[in-house]
Structure formats: structure tokens, C-alpha cells
Biopython code that builds the backbone (N, CA, C, O; Angstrom):
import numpy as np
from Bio.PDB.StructureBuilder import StructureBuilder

atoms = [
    (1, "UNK", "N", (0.817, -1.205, 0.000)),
    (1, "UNK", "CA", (0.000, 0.000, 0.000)),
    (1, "UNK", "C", (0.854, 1.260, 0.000)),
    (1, "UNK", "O", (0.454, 2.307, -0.508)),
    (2, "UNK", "N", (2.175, 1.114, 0.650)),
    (2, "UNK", "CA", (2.763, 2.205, 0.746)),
    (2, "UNK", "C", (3.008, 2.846, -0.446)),
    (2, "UNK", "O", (2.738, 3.992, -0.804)),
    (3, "UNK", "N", (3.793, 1.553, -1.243)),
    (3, "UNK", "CA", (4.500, 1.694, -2.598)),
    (3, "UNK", "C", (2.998, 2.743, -3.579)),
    (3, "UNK", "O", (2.939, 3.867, -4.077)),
    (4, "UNK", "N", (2.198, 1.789, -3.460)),
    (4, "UNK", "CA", (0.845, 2.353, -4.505)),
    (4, "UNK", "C", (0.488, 3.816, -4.050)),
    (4, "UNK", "O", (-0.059, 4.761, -4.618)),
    (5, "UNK", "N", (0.957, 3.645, -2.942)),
    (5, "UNK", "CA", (0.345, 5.733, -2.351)),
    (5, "UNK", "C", (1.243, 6.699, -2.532)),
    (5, "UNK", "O", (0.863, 7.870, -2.531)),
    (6, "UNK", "N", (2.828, 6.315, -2.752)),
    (6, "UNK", "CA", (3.772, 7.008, -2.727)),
    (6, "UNK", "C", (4.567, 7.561, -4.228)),
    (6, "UNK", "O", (4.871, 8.608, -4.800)),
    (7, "UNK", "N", (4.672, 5.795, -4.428)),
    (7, "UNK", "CA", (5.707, 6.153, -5.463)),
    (7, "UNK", "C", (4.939, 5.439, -7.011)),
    (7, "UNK", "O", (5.629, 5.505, -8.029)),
    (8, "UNK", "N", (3.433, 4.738, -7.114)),
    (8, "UNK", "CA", (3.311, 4.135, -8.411)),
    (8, "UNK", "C", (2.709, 5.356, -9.107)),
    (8, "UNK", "O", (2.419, 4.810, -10.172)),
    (9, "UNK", "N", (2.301, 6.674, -9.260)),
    (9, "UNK", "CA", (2.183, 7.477, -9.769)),
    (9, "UNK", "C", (3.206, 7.966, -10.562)),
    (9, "UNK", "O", (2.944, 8.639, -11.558)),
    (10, "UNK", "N", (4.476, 7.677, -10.199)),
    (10, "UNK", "CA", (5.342, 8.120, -11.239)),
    (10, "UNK", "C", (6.248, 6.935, -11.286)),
    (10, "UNK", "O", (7.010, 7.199, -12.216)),
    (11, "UNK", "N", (6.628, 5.627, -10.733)),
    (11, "UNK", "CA", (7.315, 4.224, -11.222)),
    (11, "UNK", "C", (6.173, 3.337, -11.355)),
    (11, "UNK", "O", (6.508, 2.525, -10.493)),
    (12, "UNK", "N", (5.519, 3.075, -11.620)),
    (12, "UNK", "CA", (4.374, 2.130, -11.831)),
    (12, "UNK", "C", (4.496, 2.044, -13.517)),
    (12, "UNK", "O", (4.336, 3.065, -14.184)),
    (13, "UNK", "N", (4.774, 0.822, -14.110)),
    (13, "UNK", "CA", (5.007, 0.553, -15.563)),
    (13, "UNK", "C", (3.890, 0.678, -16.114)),
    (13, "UNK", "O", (2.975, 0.303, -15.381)),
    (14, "UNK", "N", (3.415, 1.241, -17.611)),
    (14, "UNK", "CA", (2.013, 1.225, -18.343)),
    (14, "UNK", "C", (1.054, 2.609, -17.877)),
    (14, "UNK", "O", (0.987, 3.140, -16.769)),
    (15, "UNK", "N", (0.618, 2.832, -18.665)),
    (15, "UNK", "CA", (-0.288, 4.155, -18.552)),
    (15, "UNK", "C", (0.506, 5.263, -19.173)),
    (15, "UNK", "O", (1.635, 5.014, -19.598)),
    (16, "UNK", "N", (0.068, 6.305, -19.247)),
    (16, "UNK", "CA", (0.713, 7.678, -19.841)),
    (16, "UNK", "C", (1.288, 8.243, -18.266)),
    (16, "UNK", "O", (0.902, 8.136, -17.102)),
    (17, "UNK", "N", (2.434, 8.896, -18.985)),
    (17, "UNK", "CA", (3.456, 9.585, -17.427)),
    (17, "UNK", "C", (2.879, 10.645, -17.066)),
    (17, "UNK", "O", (2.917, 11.659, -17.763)),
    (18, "UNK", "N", (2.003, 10.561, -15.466)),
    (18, "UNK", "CA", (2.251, 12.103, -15.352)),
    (18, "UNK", "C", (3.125, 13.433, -15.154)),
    (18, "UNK", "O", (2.995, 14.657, -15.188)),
    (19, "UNK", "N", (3.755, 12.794, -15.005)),
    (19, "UNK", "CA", (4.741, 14.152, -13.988)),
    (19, "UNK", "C", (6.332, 13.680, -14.892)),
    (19, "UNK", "O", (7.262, 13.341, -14.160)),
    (20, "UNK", "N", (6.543, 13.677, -16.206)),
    (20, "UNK", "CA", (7.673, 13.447, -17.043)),
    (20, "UNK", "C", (8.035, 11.794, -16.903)),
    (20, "UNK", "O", (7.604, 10.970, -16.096)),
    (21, "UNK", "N", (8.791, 11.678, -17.772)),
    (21, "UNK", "CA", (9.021, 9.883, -17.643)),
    (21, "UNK", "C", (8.652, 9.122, -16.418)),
    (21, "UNK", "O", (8.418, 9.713, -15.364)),
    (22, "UNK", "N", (8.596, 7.868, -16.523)),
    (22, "UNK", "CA", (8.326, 6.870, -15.473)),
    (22, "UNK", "C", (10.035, 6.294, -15.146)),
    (22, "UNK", "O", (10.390, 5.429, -15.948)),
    (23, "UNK", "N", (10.735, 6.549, -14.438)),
    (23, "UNK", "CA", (12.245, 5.798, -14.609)),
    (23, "UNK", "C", (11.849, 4.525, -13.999)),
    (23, "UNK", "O", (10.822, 4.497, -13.320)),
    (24, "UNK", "N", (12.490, 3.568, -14.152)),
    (24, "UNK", "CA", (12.398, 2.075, -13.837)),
    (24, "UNK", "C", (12.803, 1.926, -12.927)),
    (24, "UNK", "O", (13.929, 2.393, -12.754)),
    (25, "UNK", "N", (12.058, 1.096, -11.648)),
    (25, "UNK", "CA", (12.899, 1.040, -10.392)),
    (25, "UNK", "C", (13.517, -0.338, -10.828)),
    (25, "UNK", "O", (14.396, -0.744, -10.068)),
    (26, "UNK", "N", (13.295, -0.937, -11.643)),
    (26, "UNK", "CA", (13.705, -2.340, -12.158)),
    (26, "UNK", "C", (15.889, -2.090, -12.146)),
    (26, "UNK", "O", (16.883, -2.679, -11.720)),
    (27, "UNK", "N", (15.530, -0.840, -12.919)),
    (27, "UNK", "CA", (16.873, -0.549, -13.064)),
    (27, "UNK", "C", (18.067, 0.416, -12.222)),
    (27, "UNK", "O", (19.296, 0.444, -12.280)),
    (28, "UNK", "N", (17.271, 1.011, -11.597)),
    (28, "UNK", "CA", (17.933, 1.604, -10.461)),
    (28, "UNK", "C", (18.723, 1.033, -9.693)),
    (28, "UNK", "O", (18.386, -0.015, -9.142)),
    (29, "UNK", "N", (20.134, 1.683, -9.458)),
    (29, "UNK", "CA", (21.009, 1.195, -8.589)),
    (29, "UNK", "C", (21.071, 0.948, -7.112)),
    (29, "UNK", "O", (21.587, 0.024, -6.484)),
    (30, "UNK", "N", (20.490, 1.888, -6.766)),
    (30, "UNK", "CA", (19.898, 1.721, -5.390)),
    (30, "UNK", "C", (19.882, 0.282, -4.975)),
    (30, "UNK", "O", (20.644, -0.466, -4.363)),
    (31, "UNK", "N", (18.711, 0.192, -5.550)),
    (31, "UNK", "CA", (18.125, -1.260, -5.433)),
    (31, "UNK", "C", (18.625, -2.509, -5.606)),
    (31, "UNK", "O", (17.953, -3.529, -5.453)),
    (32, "UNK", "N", (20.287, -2.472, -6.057)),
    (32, "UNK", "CA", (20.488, -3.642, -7.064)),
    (32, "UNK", "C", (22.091, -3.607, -5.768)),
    (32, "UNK", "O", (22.630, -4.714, -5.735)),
    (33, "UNK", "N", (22.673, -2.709, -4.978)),
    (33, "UNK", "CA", (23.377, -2.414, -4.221)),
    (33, "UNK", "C", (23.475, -3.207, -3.211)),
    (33, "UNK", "O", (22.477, -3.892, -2.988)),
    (34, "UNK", "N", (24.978, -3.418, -2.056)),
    (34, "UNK", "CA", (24.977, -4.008, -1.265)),
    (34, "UNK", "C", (24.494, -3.576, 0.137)),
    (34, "UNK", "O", (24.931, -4.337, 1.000)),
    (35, "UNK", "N", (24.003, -2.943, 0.443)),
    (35, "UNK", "CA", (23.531, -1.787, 1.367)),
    (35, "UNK", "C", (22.452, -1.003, 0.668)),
    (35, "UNK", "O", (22.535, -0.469, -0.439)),
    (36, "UNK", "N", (21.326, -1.021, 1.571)),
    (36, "UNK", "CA", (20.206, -0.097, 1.145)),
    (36, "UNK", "C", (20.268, 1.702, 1.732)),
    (36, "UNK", "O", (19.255, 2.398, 1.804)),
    (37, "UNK", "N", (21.406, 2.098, 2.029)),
    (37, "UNK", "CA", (21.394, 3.543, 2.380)),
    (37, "UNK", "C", (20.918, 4.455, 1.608)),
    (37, "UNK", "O", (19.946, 5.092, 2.016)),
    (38, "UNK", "N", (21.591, 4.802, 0.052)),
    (38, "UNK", "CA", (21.498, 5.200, -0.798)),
    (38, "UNK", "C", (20.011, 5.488, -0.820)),
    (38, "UNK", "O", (19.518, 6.603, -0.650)),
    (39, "UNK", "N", (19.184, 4.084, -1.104)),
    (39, "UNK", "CA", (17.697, 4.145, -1.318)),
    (39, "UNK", "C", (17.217, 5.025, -0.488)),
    (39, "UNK", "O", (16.552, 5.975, -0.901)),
    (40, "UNK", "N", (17.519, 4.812, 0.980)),
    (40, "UNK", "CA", (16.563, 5.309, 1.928)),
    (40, "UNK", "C", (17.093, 7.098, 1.878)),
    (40, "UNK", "O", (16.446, 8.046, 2.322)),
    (41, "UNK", "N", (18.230, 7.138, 1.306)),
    (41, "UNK", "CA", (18.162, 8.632, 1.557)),
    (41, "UNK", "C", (17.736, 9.428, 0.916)),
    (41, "UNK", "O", (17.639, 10.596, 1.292)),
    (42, "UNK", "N", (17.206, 8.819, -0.724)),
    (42, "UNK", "CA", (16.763, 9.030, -1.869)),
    (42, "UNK", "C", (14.776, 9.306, -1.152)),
    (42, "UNK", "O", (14.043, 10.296, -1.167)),
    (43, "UNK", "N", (14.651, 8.391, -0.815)),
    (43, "UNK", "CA", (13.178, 7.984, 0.072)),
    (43, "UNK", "C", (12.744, 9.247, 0.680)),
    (43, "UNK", "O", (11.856, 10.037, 0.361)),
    (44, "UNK", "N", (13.866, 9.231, 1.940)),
    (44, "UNK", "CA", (14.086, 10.314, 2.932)),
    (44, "UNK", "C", (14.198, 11.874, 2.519)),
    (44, "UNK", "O", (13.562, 12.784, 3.050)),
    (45, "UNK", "N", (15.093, 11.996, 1.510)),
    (45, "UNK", "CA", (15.558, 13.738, 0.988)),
    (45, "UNK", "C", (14.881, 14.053, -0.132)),
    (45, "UNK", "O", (14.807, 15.228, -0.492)),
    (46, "UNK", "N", (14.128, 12.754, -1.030)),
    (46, "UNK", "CA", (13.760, 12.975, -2.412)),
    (46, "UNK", "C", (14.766, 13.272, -3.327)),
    (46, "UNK", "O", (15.953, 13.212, -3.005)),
    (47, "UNK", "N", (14.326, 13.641, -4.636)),
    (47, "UNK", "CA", (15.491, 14.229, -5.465)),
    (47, "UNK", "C", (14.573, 15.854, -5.971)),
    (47, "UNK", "O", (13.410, 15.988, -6.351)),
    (48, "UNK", "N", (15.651, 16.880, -5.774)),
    (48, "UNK", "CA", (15.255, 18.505, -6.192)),
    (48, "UNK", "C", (15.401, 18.775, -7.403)),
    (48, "UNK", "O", (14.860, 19.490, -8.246)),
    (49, "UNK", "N", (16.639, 17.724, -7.299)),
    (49, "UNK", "CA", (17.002, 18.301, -9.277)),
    (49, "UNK", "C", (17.715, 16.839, -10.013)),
    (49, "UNK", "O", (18.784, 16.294, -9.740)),
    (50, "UNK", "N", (16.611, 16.444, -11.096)),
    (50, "UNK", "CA", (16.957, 15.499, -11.717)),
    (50, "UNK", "C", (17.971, 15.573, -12.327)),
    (50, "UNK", "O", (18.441, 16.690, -12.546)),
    (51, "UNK", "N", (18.572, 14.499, -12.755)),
    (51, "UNK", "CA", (19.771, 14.090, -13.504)),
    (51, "UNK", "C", (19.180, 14.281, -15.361)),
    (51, "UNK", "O", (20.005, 14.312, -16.275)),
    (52, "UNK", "N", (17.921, 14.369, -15.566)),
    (52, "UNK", "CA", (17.384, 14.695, -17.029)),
    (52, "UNK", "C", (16.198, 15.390, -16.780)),
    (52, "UNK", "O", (15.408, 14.965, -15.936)),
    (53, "UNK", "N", (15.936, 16.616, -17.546)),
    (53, "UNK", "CA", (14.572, 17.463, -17.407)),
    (53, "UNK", "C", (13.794, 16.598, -17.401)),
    (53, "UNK", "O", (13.458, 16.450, -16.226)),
    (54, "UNK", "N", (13.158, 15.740, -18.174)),
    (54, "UNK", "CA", (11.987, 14.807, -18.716)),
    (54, "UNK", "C", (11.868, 14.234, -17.301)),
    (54, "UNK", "O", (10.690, 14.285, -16.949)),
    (55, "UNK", "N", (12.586, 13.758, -16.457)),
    (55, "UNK", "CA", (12.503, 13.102, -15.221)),
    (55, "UNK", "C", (11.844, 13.473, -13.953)),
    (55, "UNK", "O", (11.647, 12.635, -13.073)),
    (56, "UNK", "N", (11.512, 14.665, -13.844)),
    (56, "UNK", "CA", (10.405, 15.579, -13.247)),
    (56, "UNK", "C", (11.588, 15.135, -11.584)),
    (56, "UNK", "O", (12.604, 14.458, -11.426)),
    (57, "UNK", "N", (10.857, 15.822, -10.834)),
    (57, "UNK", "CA", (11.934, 15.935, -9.383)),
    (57, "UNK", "C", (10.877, 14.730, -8.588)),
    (57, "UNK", "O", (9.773, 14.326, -8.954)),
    (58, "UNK", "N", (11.510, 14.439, -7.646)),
    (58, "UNK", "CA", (10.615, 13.259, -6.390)),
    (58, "UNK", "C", (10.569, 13.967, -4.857)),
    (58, "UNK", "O", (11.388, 14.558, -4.154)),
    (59, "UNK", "N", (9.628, 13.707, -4.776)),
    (59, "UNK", "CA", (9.585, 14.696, -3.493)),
    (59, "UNK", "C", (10.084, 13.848, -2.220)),
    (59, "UNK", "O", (10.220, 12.640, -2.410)),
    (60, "UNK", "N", (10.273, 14.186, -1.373)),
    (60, "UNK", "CA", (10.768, 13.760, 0.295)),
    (60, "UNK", "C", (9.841, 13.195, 1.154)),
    (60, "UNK", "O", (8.931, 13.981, 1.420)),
    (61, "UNK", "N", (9.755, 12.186, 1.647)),
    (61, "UNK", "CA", (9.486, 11.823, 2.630)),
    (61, "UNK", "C", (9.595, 11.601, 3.877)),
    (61, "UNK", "O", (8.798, 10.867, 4.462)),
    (62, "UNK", "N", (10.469, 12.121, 4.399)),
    (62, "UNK", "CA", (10.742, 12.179, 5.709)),
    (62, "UNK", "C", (9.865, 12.796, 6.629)),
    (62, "UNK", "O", (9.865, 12.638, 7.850)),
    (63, "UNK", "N", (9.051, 13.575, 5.890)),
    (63, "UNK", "CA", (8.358, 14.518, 7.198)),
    (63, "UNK", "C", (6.913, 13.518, 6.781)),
    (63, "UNK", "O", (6.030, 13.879, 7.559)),
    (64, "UNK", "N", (6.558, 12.791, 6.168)),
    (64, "UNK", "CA", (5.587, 12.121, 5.727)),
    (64, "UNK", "C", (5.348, 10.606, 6.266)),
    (64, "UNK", "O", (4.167, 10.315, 6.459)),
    (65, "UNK", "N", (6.231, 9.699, 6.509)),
    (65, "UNK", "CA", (6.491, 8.840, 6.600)),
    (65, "UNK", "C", (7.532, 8.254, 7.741)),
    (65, "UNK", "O", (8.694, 8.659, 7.753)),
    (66, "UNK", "N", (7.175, 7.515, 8.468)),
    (66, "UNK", "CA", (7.476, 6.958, 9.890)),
    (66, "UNK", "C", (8.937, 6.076, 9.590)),
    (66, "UNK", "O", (9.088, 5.550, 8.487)),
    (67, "UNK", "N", (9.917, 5.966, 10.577)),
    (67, "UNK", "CA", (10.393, 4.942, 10.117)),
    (67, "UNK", "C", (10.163, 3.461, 9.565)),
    (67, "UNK", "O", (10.739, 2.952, 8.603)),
    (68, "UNK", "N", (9.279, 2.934, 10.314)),
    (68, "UNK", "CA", (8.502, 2.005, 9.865)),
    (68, "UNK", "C", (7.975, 1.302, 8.787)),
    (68, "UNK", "O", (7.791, 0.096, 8.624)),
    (69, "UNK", "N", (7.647, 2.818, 7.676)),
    (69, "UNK", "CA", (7.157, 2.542, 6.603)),
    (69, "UNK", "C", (8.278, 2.813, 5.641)),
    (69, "UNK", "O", (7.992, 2.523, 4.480)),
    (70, "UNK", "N", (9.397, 3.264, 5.822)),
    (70, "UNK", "CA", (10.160, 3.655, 5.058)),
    (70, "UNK", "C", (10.514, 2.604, 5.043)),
    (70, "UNK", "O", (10.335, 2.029, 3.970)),
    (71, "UNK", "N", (11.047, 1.964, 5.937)),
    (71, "UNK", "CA", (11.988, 0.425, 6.579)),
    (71, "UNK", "C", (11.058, -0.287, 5.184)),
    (71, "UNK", "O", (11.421, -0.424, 4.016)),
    (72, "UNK", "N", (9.691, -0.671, 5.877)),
    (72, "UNK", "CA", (8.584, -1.421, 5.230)),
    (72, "UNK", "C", (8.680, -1.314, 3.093)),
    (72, "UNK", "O", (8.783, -2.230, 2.278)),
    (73, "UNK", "N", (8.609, -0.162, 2.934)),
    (73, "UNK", "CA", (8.901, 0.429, 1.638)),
    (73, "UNK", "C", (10.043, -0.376, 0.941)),
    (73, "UNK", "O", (10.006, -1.160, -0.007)),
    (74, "UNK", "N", (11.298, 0.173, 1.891)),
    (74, "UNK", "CA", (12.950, -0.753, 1.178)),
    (74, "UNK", "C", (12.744, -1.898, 0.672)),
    (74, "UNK", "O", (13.120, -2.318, -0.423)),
    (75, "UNK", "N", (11.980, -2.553, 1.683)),
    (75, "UNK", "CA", (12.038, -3.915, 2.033)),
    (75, "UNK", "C", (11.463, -4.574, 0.435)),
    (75, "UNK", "O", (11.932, -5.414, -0.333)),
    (76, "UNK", "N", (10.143, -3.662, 0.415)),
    (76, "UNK", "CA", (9.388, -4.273, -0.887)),
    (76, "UNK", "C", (9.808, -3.709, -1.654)),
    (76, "UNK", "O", (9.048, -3.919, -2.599)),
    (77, "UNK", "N", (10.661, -2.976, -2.024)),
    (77, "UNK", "CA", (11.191, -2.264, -3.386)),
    (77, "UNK", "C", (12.286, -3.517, -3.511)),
    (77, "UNK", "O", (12.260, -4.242, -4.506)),
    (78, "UNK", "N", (13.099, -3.693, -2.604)),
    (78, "UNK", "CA", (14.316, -4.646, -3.107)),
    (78, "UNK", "C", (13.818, -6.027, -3.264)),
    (78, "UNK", "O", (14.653, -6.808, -3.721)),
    (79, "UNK", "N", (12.782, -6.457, -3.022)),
    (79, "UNK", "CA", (12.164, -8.291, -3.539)),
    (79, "UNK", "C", (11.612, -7.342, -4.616)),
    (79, "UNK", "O", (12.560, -7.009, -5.327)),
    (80, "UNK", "N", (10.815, -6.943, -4.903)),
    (80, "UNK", "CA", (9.557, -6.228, -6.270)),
    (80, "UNK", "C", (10.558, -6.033, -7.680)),
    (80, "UNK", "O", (10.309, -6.532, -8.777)),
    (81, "UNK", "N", (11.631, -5.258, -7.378)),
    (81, "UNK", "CA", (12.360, -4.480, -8.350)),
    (81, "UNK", "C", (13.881, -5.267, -8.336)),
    (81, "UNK", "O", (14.678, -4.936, -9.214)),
    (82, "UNK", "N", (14.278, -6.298, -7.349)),
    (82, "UNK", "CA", (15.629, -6.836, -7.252)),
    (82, "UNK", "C", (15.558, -7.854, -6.253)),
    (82, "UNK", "O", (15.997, -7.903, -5.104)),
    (83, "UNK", "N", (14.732, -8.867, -7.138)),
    (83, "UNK", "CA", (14.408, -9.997, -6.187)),
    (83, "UNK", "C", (15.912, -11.001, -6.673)),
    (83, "UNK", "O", (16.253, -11.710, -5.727)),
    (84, "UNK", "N", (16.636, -11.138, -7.669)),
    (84, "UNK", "CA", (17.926, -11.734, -7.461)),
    (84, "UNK", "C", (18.931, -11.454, -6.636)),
    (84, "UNK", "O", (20.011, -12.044, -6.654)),
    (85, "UNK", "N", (18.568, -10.368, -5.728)),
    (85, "UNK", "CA", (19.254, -9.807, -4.336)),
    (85, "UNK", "C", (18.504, -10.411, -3.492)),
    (85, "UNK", "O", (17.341, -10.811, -3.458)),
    (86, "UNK", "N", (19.789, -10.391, -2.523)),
    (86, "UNK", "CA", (19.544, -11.076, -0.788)),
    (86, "UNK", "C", (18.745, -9.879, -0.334)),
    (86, "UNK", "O", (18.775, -8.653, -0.437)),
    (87, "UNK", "N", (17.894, -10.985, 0.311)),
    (87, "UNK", "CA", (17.556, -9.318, 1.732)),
    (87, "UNK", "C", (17.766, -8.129, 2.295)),
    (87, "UNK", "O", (17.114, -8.316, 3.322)),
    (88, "UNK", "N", (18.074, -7.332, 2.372)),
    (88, "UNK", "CA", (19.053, -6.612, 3.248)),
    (88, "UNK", "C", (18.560, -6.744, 4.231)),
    (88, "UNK", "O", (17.365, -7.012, 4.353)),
    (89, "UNK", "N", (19.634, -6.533, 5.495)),
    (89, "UNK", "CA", (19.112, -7.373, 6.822)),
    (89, "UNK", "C", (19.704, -5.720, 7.901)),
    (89, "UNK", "O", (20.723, -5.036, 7.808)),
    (90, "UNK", "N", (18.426, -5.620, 8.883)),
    (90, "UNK", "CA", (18.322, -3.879, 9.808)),
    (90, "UNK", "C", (18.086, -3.489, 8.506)),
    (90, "UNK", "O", (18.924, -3.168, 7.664)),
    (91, "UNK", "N", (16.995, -3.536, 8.410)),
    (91, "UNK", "CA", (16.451, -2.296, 7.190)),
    (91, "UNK", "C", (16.450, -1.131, 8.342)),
    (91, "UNK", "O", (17.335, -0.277, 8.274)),
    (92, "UNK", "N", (15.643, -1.078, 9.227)),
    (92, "UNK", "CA", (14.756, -0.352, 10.369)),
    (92, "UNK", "C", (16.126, 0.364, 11.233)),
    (92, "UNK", "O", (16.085, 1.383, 11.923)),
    (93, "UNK", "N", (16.977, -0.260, 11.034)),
    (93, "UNK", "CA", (18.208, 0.246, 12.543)),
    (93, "UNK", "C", (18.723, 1.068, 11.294)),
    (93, "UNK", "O", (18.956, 2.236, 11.607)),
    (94, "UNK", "N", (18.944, 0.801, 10.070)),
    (94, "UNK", "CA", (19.515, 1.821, 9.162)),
    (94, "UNK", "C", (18.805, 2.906, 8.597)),
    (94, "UNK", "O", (19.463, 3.704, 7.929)),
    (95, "UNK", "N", (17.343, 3.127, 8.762)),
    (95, "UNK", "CA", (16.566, 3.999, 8.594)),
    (95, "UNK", "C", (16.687, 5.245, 9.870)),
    (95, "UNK", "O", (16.786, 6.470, 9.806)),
    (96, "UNK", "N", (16.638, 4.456, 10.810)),
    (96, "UNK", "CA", (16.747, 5.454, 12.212)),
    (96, "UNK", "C", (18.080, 5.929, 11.992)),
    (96, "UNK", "O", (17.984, 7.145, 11.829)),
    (97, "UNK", "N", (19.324, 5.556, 11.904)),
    (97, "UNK", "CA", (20.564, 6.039, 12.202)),
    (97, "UNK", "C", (20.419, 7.180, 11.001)),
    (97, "UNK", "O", (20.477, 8.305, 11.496)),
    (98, "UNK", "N", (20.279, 7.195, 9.830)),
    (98, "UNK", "CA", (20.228, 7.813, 8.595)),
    (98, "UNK", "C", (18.881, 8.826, 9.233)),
    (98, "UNK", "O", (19.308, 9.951, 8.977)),
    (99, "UNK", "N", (17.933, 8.962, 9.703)),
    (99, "UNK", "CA", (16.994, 10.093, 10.133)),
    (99, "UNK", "C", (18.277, 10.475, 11.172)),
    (99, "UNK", "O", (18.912, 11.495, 10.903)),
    (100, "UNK", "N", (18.541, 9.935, 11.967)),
    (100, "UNK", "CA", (18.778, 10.678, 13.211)),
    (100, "UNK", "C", (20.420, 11.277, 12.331)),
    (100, "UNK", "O", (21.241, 11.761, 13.110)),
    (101, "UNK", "N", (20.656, 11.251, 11.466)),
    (101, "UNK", "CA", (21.884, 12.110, 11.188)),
    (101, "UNK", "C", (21.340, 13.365, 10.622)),
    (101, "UNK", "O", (21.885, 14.467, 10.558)),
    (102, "UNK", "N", (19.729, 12.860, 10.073)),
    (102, "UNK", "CA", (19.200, 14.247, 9.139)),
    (102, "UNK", "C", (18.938, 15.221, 10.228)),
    (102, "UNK", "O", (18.829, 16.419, 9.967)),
    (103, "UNK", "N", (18.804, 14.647, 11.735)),
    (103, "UNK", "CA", (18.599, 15.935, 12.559)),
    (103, "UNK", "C", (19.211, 16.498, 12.884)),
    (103, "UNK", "O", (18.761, 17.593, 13.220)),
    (104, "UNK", "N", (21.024, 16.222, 13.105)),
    (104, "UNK", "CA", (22.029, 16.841, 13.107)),
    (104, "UNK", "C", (22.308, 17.944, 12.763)),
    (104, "UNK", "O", (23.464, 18.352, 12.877)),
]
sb = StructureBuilder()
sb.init_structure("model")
sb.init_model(0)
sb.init_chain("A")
sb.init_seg("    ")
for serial, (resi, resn, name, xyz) in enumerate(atoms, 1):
    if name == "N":
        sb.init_residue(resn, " ", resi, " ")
    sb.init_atom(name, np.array(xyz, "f"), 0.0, 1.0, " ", f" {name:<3s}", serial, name[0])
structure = sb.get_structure()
């Protein structure tokens, strides 16, 4: 549910794009990585300024979203989008340490 409320409006495959291309979480590095940090900070800070105009910006979640669900989120992005990857294991202890540096 998270995924469908958050992020399939603009990665969800099929349909016309709203908000500039759909990028593939299929292909994203994040996801395909030995450590899920990257993801969650992507999750956490959003992106302001894309790497291609057409790519429209992603907004932040941190002030939106609990650790919990972020943790919850990783979890199903890396089986959904990079199920030939292991688990990552403390999704949740690496979500908190990564917030608690954003309060710094």
C-alpha cells in the first residue's frame, strides 16, 4: 500500500506519465546495491534536481512517513524491483541512524 500511495504514480510501468518519464525502479542502482542507504536517503531527501529534465523531481518523505514505513517500503522495493538480491538485513536500525543524522 505504501509503494501504490507514494511512489506508483510516477514508477508504476504502463499508462501515460504524469509528472515526465516513469524511470524504472527495475533498473535503479539503489536497489540492485549491497547496502540499502542510498535508497533510503533518496526515500528520505527525495530528489530537487533530476539528472534529465523529462525526469520531473521526487519529493521527500521524511516529514511524511514513519520509520517504519520507510523500513517497510525498502524492504518491498528490493524483492519487487531486485528480487535476485539477498535481503538486506536492519532495514529499520539503518533507517533510524540515517533520520537521526538528518537531525544533526
Amino acid at each position: 500500500r505504501i509503494y501504490q500511495g507514494a511512489c506508483a504514480v510516477c514508477h508504476e510501468v504502463g499508462g501515460p506519465p504524469l509528472f515526465g518519464s516513469r524511470p524504472s525502479l527495475a533498473l535503479n542502482s539503489n536497489l540492485h546495491s549491497d547496502a540499502p542507504d542510498n535508497l533510503i536517503q533518496v526515500i528520505l531527501h527525495g530528489i530537487a534536481k533530476p539528472a534529465a529534465t523529462d525526469l520531473g523531481y521526487m519529493p521527500a518523505f521524511k516529514d511524511s512517513m514513519t520509520d517504519g514505513q520507510v523500513a517497510e517500503l525498502v524492504a518491498f522495493l528490493r524483492g519487487q524491483f531486485a528480487p535476485d538480491k539477498p535481503v538486506w538485513n536492519d532495514v529499520a536500525a539503518t533507517v533510524g541512524r540515517i533520520r537521526q543524522n538528518i537531525a544533526r
